[in-house]
C-alpha positions as CSV (number, residue, x, y, z in Angstrom):
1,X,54.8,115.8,107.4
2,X,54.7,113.1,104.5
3,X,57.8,114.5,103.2
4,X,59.5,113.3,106.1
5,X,58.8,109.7,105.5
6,X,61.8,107.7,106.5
7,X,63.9,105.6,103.7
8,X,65.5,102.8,104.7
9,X,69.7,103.1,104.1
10,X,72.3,100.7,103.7
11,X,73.9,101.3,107.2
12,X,77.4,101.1,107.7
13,X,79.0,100.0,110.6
14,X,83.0,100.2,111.3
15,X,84.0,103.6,113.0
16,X,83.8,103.8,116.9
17,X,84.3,107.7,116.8
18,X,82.4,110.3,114.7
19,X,82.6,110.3,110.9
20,X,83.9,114.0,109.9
21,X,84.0,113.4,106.3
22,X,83.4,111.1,102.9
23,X,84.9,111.1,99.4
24,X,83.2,109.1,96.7
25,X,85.9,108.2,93.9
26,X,84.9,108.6,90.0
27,X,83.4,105.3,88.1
28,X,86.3,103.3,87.7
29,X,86.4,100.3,85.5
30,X,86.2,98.4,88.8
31,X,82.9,100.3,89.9
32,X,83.3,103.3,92.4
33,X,84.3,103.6,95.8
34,X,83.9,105.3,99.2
35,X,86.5,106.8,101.6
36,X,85.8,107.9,104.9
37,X,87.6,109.7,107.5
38,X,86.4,109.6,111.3
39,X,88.1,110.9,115.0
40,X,89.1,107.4,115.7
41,X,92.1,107.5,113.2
42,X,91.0,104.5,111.0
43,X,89.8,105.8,107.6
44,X,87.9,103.0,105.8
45,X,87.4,101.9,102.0
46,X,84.1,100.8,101.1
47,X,82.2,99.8,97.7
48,X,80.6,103.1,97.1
49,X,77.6,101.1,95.5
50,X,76.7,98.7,98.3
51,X,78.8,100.3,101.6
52,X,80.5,96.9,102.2
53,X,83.6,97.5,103.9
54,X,87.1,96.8,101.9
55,X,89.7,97.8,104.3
56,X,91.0,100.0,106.9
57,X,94.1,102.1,106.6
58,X,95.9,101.7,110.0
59,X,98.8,104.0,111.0
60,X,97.4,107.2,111.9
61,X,98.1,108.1,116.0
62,X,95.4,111.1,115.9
63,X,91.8,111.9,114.1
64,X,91.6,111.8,111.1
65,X,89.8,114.8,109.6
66,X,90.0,114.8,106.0
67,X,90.0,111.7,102.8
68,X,90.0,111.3,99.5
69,X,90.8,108.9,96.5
70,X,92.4,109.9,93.4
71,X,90.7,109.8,90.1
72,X,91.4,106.2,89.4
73,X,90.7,105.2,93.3
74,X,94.1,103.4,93.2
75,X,96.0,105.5,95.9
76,X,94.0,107.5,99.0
77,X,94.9,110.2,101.4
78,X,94.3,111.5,104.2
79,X,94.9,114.2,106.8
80,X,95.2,114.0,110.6
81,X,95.8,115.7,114.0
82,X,98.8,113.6,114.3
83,X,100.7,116.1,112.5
84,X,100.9,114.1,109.4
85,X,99.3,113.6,106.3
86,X,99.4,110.0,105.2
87,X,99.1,108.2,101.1
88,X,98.0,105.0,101.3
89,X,97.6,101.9,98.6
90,X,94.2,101.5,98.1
91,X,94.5,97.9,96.6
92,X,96.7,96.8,99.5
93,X,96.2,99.2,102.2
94,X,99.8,99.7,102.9
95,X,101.1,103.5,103.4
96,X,103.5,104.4,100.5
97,X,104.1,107.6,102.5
98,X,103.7,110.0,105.4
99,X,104.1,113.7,105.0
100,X,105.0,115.5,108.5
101,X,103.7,118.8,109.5
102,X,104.4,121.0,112.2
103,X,100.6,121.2,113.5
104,X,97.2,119.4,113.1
105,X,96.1,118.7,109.2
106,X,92.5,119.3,108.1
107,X,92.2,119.1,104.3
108,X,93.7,117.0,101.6
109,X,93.4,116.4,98.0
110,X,94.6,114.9,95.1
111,X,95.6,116.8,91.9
112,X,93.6,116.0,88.8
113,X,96.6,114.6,87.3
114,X,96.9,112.6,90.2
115,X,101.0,113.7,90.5
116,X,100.4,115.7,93.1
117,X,98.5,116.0,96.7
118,X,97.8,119.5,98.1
119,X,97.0,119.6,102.1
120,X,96.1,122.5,104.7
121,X,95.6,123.0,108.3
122,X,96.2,124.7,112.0
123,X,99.5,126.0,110.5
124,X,98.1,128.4,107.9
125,X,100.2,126.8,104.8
126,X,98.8,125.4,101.6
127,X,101.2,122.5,100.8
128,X,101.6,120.8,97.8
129,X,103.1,117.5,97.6
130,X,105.0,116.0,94.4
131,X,104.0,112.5,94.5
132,X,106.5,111.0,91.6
133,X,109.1,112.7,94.3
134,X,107.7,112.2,98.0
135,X,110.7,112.7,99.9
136,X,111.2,116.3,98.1
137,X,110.5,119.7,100.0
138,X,106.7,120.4,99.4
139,X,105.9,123.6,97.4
140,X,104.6,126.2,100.1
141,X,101.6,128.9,98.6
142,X,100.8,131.5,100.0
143,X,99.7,132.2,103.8
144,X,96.3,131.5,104.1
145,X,94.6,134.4,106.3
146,X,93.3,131.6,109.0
147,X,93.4,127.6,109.4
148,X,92.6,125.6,106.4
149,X,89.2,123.9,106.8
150,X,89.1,122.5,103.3
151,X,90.9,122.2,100.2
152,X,90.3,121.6,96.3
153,X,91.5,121.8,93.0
154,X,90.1,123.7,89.9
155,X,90.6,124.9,86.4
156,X,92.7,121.6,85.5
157,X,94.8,121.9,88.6
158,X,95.7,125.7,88.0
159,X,93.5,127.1,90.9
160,X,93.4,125.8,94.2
161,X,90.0,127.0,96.3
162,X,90.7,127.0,100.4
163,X,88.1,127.4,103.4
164,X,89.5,129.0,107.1
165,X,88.3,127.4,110.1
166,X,87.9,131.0,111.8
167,X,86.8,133.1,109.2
168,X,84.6,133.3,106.0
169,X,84.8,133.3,102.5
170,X,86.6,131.1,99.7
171,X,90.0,131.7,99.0
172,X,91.6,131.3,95.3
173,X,94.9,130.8,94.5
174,X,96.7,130.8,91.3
175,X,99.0,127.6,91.5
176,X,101.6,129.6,88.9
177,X,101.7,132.9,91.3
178,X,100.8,131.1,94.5
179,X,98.9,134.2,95.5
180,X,95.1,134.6,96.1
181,X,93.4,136.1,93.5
182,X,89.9,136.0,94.5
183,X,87.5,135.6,97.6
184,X,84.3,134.6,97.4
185,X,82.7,136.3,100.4
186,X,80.3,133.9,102.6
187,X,78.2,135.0,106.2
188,X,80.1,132.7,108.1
189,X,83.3,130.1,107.9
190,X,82.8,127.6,105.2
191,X,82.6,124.2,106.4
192,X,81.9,122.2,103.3
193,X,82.9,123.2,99.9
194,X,82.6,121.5,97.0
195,X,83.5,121.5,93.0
196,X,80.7,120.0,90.5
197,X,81.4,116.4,88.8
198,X,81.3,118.7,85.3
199,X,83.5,121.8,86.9
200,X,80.6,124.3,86.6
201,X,79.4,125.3,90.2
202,X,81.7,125.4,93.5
203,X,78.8,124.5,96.5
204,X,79.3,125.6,99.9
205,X,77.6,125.1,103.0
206,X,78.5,128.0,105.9
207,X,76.1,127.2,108.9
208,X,73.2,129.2,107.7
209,X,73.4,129.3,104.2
210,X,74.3,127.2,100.9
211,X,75.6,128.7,97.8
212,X,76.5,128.0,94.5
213,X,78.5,130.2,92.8
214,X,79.9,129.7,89.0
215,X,83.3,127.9,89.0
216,X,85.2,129.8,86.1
217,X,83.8,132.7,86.8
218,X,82.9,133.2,90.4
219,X,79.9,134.8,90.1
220,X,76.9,134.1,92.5
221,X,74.5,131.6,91.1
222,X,72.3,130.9,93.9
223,X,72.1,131.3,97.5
224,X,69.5,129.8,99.9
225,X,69.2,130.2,103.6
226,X,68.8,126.8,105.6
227,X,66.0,125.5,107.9
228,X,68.8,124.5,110.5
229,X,72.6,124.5,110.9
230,X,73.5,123.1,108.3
231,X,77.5,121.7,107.7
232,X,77.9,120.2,104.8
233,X,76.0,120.2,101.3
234,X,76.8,118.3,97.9
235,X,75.2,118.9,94.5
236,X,73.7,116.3,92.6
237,X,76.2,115.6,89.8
238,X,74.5,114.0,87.0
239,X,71.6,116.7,86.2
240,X,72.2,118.9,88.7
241,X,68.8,119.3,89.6
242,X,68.7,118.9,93.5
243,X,70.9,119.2,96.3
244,X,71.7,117.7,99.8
245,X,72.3,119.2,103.2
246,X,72.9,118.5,106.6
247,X,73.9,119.1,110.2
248,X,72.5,119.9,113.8
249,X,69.1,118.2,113.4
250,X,70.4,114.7,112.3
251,X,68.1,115.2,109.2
252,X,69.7,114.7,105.6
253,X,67.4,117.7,103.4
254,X,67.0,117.1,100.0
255,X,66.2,120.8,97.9
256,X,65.3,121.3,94.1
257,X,68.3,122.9,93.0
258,X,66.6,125.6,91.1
259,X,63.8,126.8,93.5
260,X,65.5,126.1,97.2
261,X,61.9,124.6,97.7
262,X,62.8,121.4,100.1
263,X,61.7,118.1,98.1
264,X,62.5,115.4,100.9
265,X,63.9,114.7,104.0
266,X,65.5,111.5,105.6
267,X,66.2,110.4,109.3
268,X,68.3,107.7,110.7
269,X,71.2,108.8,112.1
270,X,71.1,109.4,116.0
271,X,73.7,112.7,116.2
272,X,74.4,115.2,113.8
273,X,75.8,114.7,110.6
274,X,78.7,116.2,109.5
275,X,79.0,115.2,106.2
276,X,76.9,114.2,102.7
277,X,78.4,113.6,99.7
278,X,76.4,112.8,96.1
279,X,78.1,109.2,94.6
280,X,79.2,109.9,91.0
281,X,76.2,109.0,88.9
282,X,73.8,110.4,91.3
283,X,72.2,107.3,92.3
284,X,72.9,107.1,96.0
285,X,74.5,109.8,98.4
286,X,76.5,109.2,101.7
287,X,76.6,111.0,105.4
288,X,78.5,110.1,108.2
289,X,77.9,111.3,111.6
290,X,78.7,112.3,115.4
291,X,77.3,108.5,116.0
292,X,79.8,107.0,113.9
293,X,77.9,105.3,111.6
294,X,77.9,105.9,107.7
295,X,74.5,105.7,106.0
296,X,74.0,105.3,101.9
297,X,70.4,106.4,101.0
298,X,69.3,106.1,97.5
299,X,67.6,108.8,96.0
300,X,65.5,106.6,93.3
301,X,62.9,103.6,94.0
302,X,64.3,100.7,95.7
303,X,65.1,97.4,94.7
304,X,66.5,96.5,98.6
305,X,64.0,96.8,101.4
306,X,66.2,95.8,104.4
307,X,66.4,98.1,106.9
308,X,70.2,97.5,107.6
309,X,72.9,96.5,105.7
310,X,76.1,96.5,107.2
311,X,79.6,95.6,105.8
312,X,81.5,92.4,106.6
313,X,84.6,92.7,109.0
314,X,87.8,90.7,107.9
315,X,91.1,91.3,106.4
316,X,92.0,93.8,104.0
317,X,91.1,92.4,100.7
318,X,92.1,93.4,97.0
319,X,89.9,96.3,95.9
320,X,89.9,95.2,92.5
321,X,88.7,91.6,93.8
322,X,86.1,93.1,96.3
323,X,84.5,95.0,93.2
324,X,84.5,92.3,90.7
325,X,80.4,91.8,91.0
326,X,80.3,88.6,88.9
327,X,82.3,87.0,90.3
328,X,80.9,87.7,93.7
329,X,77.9,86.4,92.3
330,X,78.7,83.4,90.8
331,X,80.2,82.3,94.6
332,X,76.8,83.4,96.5
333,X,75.2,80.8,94.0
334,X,77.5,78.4,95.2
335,X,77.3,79.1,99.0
336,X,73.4,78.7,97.9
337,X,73.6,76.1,96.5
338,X,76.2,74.4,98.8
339,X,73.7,76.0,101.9
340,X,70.5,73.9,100.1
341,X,72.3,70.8,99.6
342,X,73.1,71.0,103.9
343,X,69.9,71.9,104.6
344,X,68.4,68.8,102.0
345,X,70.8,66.5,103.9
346,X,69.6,67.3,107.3
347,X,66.0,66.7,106.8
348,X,66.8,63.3,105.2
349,X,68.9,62.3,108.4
């Protein structure tokens, strides 16, 4: 059982309830980042690269099931049992809005163009959200046949691609009709479901199964059947050569994306995980799990051979500060430096 050799991941600490789903942000000039959403209804910013913590974004009163960033990881969302889905500053951590609902939210995302946030849930509805006008009525689209479990955007924000809690298949919408014009037919309800970095493949993970299926036009690419229950799946984005999955077993499987043949497998987490996600230049992926805890596990060699590394705890700080790297290391050499010239005193005295 070589292959299941344990790698050592950054571990991150912060949630006190499950974590029920990640977003990694594109590369932004400021490096990338990490959103998470957990049941305790604190969703938490971190440096994608290293997991430290940036802030939390307080307000929620219920679980928060769904995150994300927008393409410039300046403004994040999320979606909650508390009837409301929230936008957030992500340099400051403030809420700039809350959008009511009549029943619990599951999914949210942003619009490629970033004007515009489309959520779903327990009521059936697909929202969509005009951000440059927040107080405005939301567009409604089309009844969704059963609770929304997930939510994306595709085609340049044209399409919008749905999961149901209760039922299988992926729904498309056109955004100009607001009707469904395709449904790409799974075994079971679709719990993860997710669109390629380079908008080629849509990935989905529904228990038993993952698929990928062509993004423009629909058609089954591949489909491979899991060796557990499996709820969540992400494609590597940069050659699209392997994927990730996960779920019941606590086990993060790493495939070959081409054969289905299982390349790797990593443990750590002590419950199941209900998420993975691939960071955006395929160096690292993300889960987060029924034990609260977020892991980063790096799919090359490593540089790092701690066993834990946990983000710091403290007051929101300024994203853009939090990721400027050099300057973060020109103040470790001084708390090194400052730390040697203690130490040098102390054994003179």
């Amino acid at each position: 059982m070589d292959k299941k050799k344990v790698v050592a991941p950054l571990v991150c600490h912060g949630h006190s309830r499950p974590v029920v789903d990640l977003f990694y942000s594109p590369i932004t000039p400021d490096g990338f980042f990490l959103v998470s959403a957990s049941k305790d209804s604190t969703p938490m910013l971190r440096n994608g690269e290293t997991g430290d913590w940036i802030g939390t974004f307080q307000g929620h009163k219920g679980a928060v099931w769904s995150c994300c960033l927008d393409k410039h990881a300046l403004r994040a969302a999320s979606a909650s049992a508390d009837f409301s889905a929230k936008l957030w500053d992500a340099l400051t951590g403030d809420e700039l809005h809350s959008f009511e609902h009549k029943h619990i939210v599951r999914a949210c995302a942003f619009s490629e163009d970033t004007h515009l946030l489309l959520t779903g849930g327990m009521e059936k509805i697909l929202r969509i959200f005009d951000l440059n006008r927040p107080d405005a009525p939301p567009r409604e689209i089309e009844k969704s046949p059963g609770s929304v479990r997930t939510v994306a955007w595709l085609h340049s924000d044209q399409t919008i691609l749905g999961s149901c809690t209760d039922m299988g298949g992926v729904r498309l919408w056109d955004v100009r009709t607001g009707t469904i014009v395709r449904t790409l037919e799974t075994k079971s309800s679709v719990t993860s479901a997710e669109v390629s970095q380079d908008g080629r493949y849509i990935t989905t993970a529904d228990g038993s199964t993952v698929t990928f299926w062509d993004a423009n036009h629909f058609g089954l690419v591949k489909s491979y059947d899991m060796p557990c229950i499996v709820e969540s799946a992400s494609l590597e984005p940069k050659y699209g050569n392997k994927f990730i999955a996960s779920g019941e077993d606590m086990w993060i499987h790493v495939f070959d994306f081409h054969t289905g043949a299982e390349i790797g497998c990593n443990k750590g987490h002590h419950g199941p995980v209900h998420c993975v996600r691939f960071s955006p230049g395929g160096e690292s992926y993300a889960s987060g799990s029924e034990d609260g805890t977020i892991r980063i596990w790096q799919t090359g060699p490593q540089n790092n051979t701690n066993q834990e590394t946990s983000g710091s705890n403290g007051p929101i700080q300024n994203v853009k500060d939090a990721a400027d790297e050099v300057a973060r290391q020109i103040e470790n050499a001084h708390i090194a430096e400052e730390d040697k010239t203690v130490s040098e005193k102390a054994q003179a005295g």
